[in-house]
C-alpha positions as CSV (number, residue, x, y, z in Angstrom):
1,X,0.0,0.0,0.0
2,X,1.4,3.6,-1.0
3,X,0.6,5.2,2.6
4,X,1.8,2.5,4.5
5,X,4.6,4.3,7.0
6,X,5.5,0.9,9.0
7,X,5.5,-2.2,7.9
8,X,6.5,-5.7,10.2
9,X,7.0,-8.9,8.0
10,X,6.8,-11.7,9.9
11,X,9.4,-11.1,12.7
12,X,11.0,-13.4,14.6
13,X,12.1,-12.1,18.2
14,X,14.0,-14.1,20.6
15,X,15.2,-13.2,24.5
16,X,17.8,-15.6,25.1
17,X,16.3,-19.0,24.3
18,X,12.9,-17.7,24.3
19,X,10.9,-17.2,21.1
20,X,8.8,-15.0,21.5
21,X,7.5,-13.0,18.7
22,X,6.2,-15.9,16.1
23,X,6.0,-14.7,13.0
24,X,4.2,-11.0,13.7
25,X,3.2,-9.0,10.5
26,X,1.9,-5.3,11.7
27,X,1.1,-2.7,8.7
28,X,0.4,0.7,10.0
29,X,-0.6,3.6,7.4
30,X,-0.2,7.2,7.4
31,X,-3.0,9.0,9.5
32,X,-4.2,6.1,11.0
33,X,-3.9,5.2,14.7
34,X,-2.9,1.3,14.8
35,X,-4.0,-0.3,18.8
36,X,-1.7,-3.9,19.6
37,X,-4.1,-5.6,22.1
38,X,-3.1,-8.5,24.2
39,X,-2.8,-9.9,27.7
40,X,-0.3,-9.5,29.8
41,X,2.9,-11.4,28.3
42,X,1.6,-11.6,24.7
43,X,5.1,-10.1,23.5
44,X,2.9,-6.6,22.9
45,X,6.6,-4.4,24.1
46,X,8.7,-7.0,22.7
47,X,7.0,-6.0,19.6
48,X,7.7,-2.0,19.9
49,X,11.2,-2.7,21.1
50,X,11.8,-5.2,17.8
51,X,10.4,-1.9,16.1
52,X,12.6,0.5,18.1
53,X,15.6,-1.5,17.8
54,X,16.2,-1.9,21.3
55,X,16.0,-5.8,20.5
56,X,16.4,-7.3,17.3
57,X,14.4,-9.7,15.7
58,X,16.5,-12.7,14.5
59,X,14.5,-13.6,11.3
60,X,11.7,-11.1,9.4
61,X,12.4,-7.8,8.5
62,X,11.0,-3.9,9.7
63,X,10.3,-0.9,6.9
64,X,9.4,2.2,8.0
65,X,9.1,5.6,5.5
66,X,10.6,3.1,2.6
67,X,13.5,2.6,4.9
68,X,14.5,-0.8,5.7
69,X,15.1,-0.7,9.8
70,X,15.6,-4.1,11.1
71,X,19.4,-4.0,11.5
72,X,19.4,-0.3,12.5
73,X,20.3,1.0,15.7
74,X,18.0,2.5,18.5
75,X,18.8,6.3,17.4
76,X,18.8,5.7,14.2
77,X,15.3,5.1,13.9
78,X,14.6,7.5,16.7
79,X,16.2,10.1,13.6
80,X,13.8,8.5,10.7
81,X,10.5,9.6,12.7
82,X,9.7,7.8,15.3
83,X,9.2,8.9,18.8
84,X,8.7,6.4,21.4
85,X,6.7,6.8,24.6
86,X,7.6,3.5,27.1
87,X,5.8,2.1,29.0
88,X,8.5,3.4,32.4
89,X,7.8,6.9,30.8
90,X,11.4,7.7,30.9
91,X,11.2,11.2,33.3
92,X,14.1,11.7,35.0
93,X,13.7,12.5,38.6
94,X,16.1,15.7,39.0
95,X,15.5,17.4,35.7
96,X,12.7,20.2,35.2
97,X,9.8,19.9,32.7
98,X,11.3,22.7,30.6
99,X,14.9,21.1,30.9
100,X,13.1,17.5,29.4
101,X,11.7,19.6,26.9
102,X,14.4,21.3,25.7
103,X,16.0,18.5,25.4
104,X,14.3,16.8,23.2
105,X,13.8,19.7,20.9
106,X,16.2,19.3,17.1
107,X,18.8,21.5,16.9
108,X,19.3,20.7,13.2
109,X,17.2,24.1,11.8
110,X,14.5,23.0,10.1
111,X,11.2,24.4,10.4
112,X,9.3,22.9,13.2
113,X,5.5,21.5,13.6
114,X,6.0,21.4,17.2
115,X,7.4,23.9,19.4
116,X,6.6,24.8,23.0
117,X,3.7,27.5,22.5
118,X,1.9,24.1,20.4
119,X,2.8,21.7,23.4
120,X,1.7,24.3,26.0
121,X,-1.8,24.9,24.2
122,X,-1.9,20.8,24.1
123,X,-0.5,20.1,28.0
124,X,-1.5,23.4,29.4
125,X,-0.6,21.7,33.0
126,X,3.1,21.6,31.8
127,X,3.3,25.2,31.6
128,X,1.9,25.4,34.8
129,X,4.9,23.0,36.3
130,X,7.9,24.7,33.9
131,X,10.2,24.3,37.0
132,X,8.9,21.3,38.9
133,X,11.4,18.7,38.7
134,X,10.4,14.9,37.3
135,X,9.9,13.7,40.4
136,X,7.7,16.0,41.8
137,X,5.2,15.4,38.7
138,X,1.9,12.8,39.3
139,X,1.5,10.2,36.6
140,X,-0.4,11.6,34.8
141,X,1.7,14.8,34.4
142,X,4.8,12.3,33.9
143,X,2.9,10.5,31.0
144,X,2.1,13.7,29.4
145,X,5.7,15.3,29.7
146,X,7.0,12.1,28.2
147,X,3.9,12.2,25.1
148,X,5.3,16.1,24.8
149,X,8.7,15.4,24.6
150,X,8.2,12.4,22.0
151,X,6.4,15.2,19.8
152,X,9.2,17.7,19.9
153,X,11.5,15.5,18.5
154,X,9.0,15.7,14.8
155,X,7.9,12.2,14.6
156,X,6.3,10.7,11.5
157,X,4.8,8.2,14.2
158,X,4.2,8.3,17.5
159,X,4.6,5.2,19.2
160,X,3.5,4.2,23.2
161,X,3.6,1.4,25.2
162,X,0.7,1.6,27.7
163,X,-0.2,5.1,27.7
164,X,-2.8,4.7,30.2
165,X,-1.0,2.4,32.8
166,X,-1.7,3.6,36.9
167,X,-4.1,6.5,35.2
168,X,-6.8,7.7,37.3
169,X,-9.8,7.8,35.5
170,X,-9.8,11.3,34.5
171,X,-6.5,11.3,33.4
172,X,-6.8,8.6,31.4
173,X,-10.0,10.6,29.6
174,X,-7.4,13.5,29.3
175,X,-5.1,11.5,27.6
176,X,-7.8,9.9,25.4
177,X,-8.7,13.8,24.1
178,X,-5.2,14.4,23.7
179,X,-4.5,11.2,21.3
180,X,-7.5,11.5,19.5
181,X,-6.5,15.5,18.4
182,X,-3.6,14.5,17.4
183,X,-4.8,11.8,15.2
184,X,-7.2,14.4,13.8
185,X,-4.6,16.6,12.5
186,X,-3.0,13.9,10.9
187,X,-0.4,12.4,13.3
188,X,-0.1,8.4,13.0
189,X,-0.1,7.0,16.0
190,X,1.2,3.1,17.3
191,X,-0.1,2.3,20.8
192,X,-0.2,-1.0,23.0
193,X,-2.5,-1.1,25.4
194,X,-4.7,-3.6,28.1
195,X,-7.2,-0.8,28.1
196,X,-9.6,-2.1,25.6
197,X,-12.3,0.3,25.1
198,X,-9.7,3.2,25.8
199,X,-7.6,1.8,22.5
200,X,-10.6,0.6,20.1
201,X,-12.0,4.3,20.8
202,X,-9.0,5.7,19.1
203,X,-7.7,3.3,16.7
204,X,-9.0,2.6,13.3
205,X,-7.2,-1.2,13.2
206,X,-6.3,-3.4,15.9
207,X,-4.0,-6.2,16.1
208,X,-4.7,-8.9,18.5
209,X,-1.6,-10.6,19.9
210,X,-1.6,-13.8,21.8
211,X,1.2,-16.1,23.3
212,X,3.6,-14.5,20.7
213,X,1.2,-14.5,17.4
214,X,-0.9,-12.4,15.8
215,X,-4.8,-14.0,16.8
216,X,-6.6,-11.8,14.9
217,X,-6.8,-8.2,12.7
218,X,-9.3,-6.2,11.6
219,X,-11.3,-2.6,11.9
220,X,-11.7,-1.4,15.6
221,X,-15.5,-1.2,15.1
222,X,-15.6,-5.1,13.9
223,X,-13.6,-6.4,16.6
224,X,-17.1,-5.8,18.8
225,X,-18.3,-8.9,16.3
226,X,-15.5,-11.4,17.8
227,X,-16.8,-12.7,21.1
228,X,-14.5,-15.6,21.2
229,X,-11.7,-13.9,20.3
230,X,-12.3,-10.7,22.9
231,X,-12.5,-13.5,25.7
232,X,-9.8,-15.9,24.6
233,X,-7.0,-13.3,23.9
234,X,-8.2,-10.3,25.7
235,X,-10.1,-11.8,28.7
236,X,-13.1,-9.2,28.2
């Protein structure tokens, strides 16, 4: 497919002896928001770390904007478009939210989608908190400081491992509004999540991965159809 920005073909990934990923295929287009549904130890992070580079897959191979990735290094990819929220967040305890963001902001020149007046409209609480440190933040204001700083750095895709993990209700709604505006102006998004009607609100396809393998694929809205497979692999 012409818009297709990532594409997995049938990766192989392995932790030591362990096979984990069997043979996972994953297309995700431009525009679209993709959801990766599983249970807990379904290899749904050992898939975004196979895309990442942060492991490699043994066998199969990883395109993303007509770039073949598999073999490439972590920041490597990180430099073809792809920002990476994990699942740990990555805020570091004794740096300040406007040191984290100015981090993460290029320094190469070139024009900019993002810059701090667009994040500060987006995560209003983050220019309330410019000089609170990481650890001083709540969850929720660490998962959006790390979403922020993943969308300075100009991704083609943004890509998140459990975005609503230890969310209090409300934040997770706030994160919902924030995800779905920014698939609305045309951001493609990659998301794991155990959150099911949280990830099937937002995503236009889900992949549902079980025990290493890809169970089942489709449109969010027919997913609702597959009563045996929502309570086999999902367990709702």
């Amino acid at each position: 497919m012409s818009d297709t920005l990532l594409s997995v073909q049938g990766i192989n990934t392995y932790y030591g002896n362990s096979h984990i990923l069997q043979g996972v295929s994953i297309n995700a287009a431009q525009g679209k928001a993709v959801a990766i549904l599983g249970r807990n130890g379904a290899g749904k992070t050992t898939t975004l770390h196979s895309i990442m580079g942060l492991v490699k897959p043994r066998s199969g191979s990883i395109f993303f904007a007509n770039y073949e990735t598999t073999s490439l290094p972590a920041y490597e990819i990180a430099r073809l478009g792809i920002g990476f929220v994990p699942e740990t967040r990555g805020i570091f305890p004794s740096l300040s939210v406007l040191e984290h963001l100015t981090l993460a902001k290029p320094h190469n020149g070139n024009a900019r989608n993002w810059t701090l007046e667009r994040i500060f409209t987006m995560f209003p609480r983050l220019s309330e908190r410019l000089s609170h440190r990481g650890a001083q933040l709540s969850g929720g204001e660490q998962q959006m400081l790390s979403i922020a700083r993943a969308l300075l750095t100009e991704p083609k895709l943004l890509v998140l491992d459990e975005p609503t993990e230890g969310l209090a209700p409300t934040i997770v709604t706030e994160i919902s509004s924030i995800l779905t505006d920014l698939k609305r102006s045309g951001t493609s998004i990659l998301l794991v999540e155990q959150n099911y009607r949280f990830a099937t609100a937002l995503a236009d396809e889900v992949y549902v991965l079980g025990k290493g393998r890809i169970r089942w694929h489709g449109a969010s809205s027919e997913l609702e159809q597959q009563p045996d497979i929502k309570h086999t692999w999902l367990g709702v």
